[in-house]
gemmi code that builds the backbone of each chain (N, CA, C; Angstrom):
import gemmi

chains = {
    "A": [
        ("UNK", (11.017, 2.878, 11.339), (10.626, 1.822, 10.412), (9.734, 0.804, 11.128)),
        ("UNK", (8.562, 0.843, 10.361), (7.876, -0.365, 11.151), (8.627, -2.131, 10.916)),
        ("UNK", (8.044, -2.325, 12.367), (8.648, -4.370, 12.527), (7.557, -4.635, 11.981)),
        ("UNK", (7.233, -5.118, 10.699), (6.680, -6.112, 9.797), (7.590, -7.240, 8.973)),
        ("UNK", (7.322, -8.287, 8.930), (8.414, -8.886, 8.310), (7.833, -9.906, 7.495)),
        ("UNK", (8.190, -10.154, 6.146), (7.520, -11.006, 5.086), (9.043, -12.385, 4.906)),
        ("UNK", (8.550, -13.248, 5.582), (9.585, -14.191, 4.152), (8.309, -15.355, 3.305)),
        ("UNK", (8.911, -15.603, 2.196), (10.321, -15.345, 1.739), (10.215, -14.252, 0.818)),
        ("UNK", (11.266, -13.517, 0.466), (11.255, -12.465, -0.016), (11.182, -12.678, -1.356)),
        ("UNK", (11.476, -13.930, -1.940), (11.097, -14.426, -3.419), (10.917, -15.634, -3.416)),
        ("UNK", (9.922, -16.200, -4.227), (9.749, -17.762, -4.576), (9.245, -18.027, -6.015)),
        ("UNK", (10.275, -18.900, -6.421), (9.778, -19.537, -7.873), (9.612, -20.938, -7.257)),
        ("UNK", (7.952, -20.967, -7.901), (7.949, -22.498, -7.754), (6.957, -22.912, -9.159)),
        ("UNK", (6.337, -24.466, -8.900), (6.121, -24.879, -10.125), (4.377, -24.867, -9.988)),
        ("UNK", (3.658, -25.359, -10.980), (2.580, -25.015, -10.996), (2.072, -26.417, -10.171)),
        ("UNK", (0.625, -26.100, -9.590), (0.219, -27.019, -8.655), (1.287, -26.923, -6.679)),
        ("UNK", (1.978, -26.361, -6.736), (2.431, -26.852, -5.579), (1.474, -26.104, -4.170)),
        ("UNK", (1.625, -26.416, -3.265), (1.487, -25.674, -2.177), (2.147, -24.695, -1.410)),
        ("UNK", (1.528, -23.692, -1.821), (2.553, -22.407, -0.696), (1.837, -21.329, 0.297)),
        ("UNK", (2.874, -21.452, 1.425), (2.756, -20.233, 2.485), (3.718, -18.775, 2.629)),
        ("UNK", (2.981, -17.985, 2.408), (3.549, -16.634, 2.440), (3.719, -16.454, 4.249)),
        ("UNK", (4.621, -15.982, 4.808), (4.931, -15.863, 5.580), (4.568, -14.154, 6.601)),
        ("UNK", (3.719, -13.661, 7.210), (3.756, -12.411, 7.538), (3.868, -12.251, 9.040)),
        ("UNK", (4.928, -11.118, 10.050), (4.646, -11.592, 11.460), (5.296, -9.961, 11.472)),
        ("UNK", (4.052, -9.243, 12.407), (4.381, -7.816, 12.932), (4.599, -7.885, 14.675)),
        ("UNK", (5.915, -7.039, 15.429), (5.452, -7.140, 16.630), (5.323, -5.976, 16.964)),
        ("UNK", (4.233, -5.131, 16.758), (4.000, -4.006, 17.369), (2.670, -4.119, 17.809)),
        ("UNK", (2.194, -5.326, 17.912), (0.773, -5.819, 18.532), (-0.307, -5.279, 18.025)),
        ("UNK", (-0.219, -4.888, 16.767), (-1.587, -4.136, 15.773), (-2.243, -5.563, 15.998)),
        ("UNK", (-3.563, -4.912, 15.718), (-5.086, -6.016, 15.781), (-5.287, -6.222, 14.296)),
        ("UNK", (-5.357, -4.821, 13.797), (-6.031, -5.037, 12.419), (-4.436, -6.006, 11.235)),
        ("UNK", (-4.598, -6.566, 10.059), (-3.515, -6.871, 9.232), (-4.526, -7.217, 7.846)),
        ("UNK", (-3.554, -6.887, 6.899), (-3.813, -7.039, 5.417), (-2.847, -8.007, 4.644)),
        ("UNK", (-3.905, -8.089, 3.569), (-2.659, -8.793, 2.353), (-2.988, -8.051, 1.665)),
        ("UNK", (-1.862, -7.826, 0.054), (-2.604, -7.171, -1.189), (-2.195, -7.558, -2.278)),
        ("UNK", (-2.609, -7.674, -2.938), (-1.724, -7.872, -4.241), (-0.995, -6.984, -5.181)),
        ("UNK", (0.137, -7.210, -5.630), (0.377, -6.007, -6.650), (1.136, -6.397, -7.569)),
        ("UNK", (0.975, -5.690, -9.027), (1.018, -6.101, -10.039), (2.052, -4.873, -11.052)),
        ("UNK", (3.075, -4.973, -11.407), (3.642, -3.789, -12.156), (2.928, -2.433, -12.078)),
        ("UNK", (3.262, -1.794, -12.081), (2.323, -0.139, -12.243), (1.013, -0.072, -12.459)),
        ("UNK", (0.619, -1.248, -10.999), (-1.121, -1.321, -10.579), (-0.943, -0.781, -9.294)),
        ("UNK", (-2.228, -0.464, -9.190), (-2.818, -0.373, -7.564), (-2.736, -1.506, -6.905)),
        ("UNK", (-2.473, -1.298, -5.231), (-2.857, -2.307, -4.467), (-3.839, -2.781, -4.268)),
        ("UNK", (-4.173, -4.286, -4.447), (-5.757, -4.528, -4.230), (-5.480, -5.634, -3.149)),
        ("UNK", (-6.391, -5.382, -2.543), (-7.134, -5.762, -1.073), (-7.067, -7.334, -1.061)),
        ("UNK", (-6.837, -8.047, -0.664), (-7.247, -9.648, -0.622), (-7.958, -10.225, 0.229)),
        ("UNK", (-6.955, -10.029, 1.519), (-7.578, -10.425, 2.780), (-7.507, -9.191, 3.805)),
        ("UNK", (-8.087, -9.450, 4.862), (-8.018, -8.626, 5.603), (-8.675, -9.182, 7.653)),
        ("UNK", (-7.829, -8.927, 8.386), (-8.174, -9.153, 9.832), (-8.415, -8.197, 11.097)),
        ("UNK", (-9.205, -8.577, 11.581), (-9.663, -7.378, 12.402), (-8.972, -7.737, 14.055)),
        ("UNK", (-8.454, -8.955, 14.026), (-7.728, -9.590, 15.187), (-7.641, -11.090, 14.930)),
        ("UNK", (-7.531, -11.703, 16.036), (-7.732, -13.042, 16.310), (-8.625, -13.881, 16.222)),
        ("UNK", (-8.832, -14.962, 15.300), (-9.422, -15.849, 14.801), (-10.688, -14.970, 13.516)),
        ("UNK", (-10.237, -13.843, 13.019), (-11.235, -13.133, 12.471), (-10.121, -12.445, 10.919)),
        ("UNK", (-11.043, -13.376, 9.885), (-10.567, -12.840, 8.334), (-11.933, -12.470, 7.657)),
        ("UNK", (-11.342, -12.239, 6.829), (-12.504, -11.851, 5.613), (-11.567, -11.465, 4.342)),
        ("UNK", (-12.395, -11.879, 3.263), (-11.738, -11.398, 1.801), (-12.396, -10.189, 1.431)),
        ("UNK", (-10.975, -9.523, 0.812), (-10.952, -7.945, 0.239), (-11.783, -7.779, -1.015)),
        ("UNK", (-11.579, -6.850, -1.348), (-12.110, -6.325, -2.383), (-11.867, -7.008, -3.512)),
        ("UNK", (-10.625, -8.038, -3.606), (-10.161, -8.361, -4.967), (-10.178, -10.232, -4.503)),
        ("UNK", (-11.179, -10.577, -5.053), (-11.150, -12.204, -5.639), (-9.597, -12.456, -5.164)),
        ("UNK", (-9.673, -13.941, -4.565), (-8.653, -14.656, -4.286), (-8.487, -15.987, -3.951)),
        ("UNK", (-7.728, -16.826, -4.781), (-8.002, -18.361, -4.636), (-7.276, -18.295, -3.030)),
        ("UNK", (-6.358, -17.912, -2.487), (-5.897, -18.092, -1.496), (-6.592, -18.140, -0.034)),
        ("UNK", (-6.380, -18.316, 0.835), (-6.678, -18.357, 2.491), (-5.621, -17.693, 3.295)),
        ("UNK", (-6.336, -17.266, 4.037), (-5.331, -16.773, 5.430), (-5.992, -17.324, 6.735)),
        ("UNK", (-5.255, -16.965, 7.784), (-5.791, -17.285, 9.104), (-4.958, -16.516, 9.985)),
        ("UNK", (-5.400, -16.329, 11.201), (-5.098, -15.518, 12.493), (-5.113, -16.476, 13.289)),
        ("UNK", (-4.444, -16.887, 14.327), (-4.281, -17.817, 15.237), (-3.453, -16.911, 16.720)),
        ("UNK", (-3.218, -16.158, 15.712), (-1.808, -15.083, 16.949), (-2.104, -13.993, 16.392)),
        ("UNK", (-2.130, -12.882, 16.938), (-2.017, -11.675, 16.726), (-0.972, -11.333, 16.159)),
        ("UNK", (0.509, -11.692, 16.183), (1.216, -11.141, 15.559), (1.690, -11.957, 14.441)),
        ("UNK", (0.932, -13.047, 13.753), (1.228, -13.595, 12.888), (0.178, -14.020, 11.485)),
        ("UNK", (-0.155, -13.766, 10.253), (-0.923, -13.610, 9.701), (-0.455, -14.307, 8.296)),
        ("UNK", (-0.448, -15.818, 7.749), (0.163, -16.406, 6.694), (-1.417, -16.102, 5.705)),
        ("UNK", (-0.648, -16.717, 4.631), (-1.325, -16.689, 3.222), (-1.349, -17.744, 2.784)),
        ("UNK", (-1.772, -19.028, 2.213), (-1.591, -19.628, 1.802), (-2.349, -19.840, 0.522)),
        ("UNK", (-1.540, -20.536, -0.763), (-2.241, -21.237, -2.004), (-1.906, -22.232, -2.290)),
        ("UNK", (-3.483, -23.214, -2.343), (-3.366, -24.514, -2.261), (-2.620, -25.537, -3.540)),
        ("UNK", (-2.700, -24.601, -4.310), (-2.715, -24.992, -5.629), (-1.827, -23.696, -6.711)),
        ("UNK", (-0.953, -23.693, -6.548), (-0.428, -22.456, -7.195), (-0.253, -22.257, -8.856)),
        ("UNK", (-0.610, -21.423, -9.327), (-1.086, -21.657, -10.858), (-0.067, -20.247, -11.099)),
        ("UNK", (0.753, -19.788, -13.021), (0.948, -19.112, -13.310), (0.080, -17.823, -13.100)),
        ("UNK", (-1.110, -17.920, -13.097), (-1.797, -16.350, -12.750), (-1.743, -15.781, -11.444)),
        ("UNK", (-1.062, -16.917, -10.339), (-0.587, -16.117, -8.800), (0.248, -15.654, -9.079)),
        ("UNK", (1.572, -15.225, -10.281), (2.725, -14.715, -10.666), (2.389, -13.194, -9.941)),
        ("UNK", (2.621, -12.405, -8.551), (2.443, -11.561, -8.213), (3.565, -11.083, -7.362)),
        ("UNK", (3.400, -9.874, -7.036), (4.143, -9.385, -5.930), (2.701, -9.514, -4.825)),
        ("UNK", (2.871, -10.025, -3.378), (2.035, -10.003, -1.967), (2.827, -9.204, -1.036)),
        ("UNK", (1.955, -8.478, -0.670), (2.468, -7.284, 0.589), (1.216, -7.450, 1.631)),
        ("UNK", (2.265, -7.371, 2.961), (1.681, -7.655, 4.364), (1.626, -6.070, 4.686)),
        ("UNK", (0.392, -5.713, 5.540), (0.272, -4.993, 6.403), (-0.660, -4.903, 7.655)),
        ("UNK", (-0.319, -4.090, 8.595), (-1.097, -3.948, 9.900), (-1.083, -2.515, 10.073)),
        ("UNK", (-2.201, -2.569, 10.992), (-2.346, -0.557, 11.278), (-3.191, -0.758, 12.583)),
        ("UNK", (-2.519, 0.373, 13.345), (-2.798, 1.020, 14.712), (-4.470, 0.829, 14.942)),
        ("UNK", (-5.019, 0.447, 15.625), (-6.687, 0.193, 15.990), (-7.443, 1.960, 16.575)),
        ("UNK", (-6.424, 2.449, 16.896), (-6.503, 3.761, 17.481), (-6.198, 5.275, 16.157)),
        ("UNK", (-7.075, 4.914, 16.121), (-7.178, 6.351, 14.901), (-6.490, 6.100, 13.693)),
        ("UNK", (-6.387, 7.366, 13.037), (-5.341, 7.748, 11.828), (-5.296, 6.827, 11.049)),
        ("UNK", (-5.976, 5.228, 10.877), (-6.244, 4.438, 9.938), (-4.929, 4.067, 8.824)),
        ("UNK", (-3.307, 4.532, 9.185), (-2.244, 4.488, 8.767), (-1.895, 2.799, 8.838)),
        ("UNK", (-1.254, 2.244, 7.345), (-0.887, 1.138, 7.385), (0.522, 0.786, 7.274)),
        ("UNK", (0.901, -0.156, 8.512), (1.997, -0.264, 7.859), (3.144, -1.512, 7.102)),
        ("UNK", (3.852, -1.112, 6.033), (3.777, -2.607, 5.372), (5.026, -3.333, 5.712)),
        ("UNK", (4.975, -4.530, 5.256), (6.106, -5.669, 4.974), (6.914, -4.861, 3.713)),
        ("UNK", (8.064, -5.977, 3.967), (8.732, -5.656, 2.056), (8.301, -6.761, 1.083)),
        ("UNK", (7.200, -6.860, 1.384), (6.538, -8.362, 0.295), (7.867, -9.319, -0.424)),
        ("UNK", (6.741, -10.247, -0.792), (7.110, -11.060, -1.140), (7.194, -11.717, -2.772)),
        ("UNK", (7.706, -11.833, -3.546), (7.538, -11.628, -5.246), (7.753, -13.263, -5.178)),
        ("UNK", (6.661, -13.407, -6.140), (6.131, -14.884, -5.763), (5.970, -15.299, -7.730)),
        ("UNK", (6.901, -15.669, -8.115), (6.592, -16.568, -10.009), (6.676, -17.996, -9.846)),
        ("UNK", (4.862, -18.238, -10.268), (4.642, -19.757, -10.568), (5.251, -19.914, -12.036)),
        ("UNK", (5.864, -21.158, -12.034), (5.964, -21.221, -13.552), (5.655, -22.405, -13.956)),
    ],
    "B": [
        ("UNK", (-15.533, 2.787, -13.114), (-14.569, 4.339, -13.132), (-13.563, 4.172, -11.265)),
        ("UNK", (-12.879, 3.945, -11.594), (-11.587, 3.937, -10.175), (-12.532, 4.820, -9.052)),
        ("UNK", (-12.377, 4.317, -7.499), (-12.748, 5.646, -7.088), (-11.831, 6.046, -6.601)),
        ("UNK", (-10.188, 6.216, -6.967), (-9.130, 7.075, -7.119), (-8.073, 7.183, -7.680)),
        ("UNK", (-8.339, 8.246, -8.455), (-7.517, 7.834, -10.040), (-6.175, 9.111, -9.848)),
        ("UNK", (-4.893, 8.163, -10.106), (-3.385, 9.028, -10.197), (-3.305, 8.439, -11.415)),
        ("UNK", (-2.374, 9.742, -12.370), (-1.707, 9.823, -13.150), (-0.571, 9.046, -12.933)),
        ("UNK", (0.088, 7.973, -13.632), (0.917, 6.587, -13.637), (2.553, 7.634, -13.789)),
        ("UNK", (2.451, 8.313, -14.600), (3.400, 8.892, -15.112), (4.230, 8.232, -15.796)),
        ("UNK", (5.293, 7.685, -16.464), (6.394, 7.544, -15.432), (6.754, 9.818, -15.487)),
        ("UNK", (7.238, 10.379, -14.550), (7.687, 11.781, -14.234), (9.148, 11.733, -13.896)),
        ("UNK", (9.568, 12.601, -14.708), (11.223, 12.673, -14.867), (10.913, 14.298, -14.634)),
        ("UNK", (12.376, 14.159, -13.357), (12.909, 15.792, -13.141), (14.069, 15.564, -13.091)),
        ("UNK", (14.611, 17.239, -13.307), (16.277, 17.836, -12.617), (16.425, 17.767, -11.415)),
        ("UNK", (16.992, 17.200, -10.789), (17.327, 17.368, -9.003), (17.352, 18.675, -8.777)),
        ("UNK", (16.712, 19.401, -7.856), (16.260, 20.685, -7.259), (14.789, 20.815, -7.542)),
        ("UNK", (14.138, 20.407, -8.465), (12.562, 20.886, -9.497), (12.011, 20.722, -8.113)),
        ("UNK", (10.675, 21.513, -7.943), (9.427, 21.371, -7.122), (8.521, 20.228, -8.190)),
        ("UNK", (8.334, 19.297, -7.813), (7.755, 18.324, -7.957), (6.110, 17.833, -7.665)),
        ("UNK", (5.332, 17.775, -8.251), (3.403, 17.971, -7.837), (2.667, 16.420, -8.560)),
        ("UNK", (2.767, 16.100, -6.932), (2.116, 14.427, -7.498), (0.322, 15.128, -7.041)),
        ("UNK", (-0.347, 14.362, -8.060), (-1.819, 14.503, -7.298), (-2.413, 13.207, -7.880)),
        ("UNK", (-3.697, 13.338, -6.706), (-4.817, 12.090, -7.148), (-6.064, 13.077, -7.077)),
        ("UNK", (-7.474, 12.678, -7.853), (-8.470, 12.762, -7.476), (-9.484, 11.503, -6.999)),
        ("UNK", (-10.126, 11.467, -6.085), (-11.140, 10.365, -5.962), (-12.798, 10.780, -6.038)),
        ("UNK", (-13.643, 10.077, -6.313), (-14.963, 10.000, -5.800), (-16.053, 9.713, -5.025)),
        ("UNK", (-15.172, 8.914, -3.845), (-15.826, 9.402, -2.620), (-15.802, 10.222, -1.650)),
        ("UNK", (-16.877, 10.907, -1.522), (-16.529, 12.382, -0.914), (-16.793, 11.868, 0.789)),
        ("UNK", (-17.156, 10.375, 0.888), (-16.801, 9.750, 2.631), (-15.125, 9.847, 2.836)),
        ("UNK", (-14.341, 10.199, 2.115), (-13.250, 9.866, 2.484), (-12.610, 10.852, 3.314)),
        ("UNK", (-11.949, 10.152, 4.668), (-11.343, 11.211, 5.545), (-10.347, 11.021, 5.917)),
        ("UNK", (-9.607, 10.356, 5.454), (-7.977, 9.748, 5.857), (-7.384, 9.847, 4.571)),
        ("UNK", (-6.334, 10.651, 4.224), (-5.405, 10.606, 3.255), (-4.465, 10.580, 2.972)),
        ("UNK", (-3.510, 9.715, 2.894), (-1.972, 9.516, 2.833), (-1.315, 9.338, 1.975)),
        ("UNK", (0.066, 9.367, 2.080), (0.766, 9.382, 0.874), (2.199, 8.262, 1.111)),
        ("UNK", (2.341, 7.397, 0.486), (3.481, 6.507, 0.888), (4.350, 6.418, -0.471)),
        ("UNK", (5.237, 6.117, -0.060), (6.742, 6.215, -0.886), (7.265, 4.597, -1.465)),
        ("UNK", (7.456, 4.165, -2.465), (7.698, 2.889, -2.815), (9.317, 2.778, -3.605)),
        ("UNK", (10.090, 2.359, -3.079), (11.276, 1.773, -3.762), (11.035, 0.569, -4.318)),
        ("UNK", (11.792, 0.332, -4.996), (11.562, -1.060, -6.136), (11.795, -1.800, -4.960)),
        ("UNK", (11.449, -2.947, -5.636), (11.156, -4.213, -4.564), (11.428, -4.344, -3.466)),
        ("UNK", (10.469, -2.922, -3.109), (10.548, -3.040, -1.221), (8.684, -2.947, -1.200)),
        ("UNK", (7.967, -2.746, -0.076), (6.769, -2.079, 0.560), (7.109, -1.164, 0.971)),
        ("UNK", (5.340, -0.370, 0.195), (5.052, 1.302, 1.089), (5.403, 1.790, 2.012)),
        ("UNK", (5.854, 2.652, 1.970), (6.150, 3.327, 3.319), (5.656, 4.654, 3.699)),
        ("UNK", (5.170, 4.583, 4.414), (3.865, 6.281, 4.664), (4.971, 7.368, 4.971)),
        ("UNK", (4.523, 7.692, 3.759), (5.187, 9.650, 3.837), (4.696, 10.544, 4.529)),
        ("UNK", (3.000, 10.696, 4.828), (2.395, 12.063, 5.109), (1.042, 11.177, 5.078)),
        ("UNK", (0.172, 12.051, 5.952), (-1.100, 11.569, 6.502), (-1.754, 12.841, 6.989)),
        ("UNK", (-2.858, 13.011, 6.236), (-3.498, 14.064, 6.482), (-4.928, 13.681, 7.087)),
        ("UNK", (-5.525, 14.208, 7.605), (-7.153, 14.151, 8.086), (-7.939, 15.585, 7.730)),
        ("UNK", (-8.976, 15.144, 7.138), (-10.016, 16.122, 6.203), (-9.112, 17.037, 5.689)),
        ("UNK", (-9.201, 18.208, 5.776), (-8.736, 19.052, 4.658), (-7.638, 19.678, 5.216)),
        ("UNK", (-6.628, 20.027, 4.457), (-5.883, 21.408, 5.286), (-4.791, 20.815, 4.569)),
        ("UNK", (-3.556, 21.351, 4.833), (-1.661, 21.407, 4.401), (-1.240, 21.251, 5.586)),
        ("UNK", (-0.478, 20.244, 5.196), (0.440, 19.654, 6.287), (1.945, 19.699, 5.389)),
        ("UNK", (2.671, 20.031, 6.492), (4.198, 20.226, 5.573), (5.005, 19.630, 6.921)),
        ("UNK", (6.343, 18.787, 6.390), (7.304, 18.181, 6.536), (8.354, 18.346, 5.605)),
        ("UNK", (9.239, 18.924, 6.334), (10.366, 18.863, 5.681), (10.142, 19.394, 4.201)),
        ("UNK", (10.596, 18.790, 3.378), (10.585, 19.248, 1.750), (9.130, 19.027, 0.857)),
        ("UNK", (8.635, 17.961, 2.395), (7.350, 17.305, 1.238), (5.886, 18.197, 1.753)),
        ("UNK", (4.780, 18.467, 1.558), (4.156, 19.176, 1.836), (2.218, 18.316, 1.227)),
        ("UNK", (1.580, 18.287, 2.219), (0.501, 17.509, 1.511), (-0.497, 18.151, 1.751)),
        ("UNK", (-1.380, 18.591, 0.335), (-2.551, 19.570, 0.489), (-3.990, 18.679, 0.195)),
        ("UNK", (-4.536, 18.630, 0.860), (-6.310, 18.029, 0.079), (-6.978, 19.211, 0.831)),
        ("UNK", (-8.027, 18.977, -0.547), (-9.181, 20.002, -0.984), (-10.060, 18.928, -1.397)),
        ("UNK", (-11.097, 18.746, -0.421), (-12.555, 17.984, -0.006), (-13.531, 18.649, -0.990)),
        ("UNK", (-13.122, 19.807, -1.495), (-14.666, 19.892, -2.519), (-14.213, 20.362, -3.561)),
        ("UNK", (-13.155, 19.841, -3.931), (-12.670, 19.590, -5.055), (-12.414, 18.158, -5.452)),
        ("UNK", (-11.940, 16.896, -4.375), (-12.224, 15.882, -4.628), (-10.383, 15.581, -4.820)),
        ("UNK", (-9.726, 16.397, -4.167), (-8.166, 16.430, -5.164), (-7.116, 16.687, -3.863)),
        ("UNK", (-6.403, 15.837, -3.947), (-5.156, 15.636, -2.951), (-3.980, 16.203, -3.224)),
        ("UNK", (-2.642, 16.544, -3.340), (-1.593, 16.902, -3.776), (0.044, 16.429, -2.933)),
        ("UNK", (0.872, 16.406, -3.358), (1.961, 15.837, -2.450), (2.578, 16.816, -3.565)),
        ("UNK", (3.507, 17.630, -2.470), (4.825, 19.035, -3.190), (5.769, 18.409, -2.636)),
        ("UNK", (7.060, 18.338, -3.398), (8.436, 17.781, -3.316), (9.400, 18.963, -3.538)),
        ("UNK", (9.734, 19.760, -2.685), (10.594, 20.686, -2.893), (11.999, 20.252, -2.867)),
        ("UNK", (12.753, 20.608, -3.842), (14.101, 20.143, -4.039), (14.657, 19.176, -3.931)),
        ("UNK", (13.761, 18.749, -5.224), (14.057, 17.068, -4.986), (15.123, 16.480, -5.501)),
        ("UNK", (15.856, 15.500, -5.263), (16.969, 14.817, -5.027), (16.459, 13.752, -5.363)),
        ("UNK", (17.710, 13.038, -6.066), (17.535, 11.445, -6.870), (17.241, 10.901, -5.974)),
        ("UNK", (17.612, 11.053, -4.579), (17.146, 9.937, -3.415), (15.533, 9.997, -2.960)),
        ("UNK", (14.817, 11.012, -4.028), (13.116, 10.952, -4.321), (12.513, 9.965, -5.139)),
        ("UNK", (13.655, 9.937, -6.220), (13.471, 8.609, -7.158), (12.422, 7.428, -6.377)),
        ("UNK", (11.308, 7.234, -6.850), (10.472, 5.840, -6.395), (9.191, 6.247, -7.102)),
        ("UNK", (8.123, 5.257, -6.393), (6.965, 5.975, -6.735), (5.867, 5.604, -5.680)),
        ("UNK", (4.902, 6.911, -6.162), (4.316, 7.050, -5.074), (2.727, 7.139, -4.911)),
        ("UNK", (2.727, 6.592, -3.975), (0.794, 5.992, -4.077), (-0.317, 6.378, -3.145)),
        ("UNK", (-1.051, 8.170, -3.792), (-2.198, 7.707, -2.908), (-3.245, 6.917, -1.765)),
        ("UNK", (-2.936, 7.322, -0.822), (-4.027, 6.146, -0.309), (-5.277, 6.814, 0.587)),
        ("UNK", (-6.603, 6.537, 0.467), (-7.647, 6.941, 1.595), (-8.629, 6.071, 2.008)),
        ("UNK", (-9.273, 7.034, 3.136), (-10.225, 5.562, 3.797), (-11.012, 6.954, 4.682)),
        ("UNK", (-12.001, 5.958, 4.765), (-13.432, 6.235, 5.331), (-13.745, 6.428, 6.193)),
        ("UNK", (-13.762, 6.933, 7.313), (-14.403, 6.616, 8.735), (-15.693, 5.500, 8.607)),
        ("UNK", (-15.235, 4.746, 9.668), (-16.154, 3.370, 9.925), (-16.457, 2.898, 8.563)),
        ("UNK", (-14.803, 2.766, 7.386), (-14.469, 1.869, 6.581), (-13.426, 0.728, 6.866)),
        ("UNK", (-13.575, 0.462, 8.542), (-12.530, -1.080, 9.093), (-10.999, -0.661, 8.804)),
        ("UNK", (-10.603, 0.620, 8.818), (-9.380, 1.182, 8.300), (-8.845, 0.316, 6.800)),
        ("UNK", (-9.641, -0.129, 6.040), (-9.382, -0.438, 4.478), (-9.235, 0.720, 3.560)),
        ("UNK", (-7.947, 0.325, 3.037), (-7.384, 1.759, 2.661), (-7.408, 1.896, 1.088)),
        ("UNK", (-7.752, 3.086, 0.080), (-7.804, 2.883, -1.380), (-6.790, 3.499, -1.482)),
        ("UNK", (-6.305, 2.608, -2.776), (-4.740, 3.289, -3.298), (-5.189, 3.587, -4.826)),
        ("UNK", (-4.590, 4.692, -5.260), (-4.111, 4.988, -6.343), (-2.718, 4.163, -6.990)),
        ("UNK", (-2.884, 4.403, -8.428), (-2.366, 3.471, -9.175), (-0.327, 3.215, -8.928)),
        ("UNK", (-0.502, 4.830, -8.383), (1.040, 5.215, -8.546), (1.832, 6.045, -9.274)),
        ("UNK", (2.685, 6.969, -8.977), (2.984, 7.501, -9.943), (4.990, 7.832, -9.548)),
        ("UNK", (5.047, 7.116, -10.913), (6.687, 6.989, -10.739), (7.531, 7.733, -11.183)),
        ("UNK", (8.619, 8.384, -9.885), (9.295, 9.499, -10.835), (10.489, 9.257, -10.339)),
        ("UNK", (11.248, 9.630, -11.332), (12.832, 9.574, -11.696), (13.105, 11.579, -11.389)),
        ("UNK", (14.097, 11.483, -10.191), (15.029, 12.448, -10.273), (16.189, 12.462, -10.697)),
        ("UNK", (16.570, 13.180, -12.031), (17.821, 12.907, -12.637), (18.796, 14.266, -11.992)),
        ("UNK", (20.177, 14.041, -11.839), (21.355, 14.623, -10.903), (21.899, 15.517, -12.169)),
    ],
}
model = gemmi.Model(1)
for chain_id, residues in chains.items():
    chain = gemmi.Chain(chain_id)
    for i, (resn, *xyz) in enumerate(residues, 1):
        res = gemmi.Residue()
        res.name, res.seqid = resn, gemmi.SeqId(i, " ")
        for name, pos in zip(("N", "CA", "C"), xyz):
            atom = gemmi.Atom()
            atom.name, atom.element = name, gemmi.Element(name[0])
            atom.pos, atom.b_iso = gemmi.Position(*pos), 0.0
            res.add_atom(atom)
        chain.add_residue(res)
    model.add_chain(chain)
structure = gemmi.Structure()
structure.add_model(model)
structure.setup_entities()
């Protein structure tokens, strides 16, 4: 089983607040992801890091931010949390050395209300 | 148009059935193909990982892609309620930053 670890594992909060998703792998992967997911959707891409001090946004629009400061630690944050962040967020990282295999957190199920 | 489209299902079997999840995609750059396993409110977990074409078999599960056909497959031999989840396509590109495409999912119930 991969060491990825997401807290909190659920959060209801209210609309407008500020929140940090929590993500920290120690198997010293470079690369890490966020994604979003939505009932019997695909995962879509949000953010994504190639190491230290280095993000970029995924494929899928996102009011949120991340940052790299540590290699083994990779938060999410939304500044402003609105009912349409009502999502499930899943962390992952993958090996820099081939086989392009990811591996995930047990996300985090996140309802603004 | 997705560039990799699974059947959602939901797929209901008898515990023992041979079981045939597939995806097709449309990029024919794709050279990494995997298959991960999802329990309810947990994260993916990689089942099988194939590179370019060929059958790879583990245990009960068995994963075939066919590159010029565009079409992946995951075989579940004698499957057991403890198959129950669902399960999601995923591929990627060489010198695509290991960013991985998932299929939608496809959820199946093994009934005992």
């Amino acid at each position: 089983e991969a060491d990825i670890y997401q807290t909190p594992r659920y959060l209801v909060i209210g609309t407008g607040k500020k929140i940090t998703l929590e993500c920290s792998q120690t198997m010293g992967h470079d690369k890490m992801y966020w994604y979003q997911q939505d009932p019997g959707m695909e995962l879509h891409l949000i953010h994504y890091s190639y190491g230290v001090n280095s993000t970029e946004k995924g494929d899928l629009s996102s009011e949120s931010t991340v940052s790299r400061i540590r290699t083994e630690h990779f938060p999410l944050t939304l500044e402003s949390a609105r009912p349409s962040h009502t999502s499930q967020y899943l962390c992952a990282s993958s090996d820099p050395v081939g086989r392009e295999t990811q591996y995930f957190g047990p996300g985090t199920r996140l309802l603004v209300l | 148009q997705k560039e990799v489209e699974q059947d959602p299902g939901p797929l209901s079997v008898p515990e023992g059935a041979i079981v045939s999840l597939n995806c097709t995609y449309s990029n024919s750059a794709f050279q990494y193909f995997m298959w991960y396993r999802q329990y309810s409110r947990k994260g993916p977990e990689l089942l099988m990982y194939t590179y370019s074409s060929g059958n790879k078999e583990d245990g009960r599960f068995t994963a075939q892609v066919d590159k010029s056909s565009k079409y992946i497959s995951l075989f579940i031999r004698d499957s057991q309620p403890s198959d129950s989840a669902t399960y999601l396509c995923a591929m990627s590109a060489i010198n695509q930053g290991g960013k991985l495409i998932f299929g939608q999912g496809t959820e199946l119930s093994v009934k005992p």
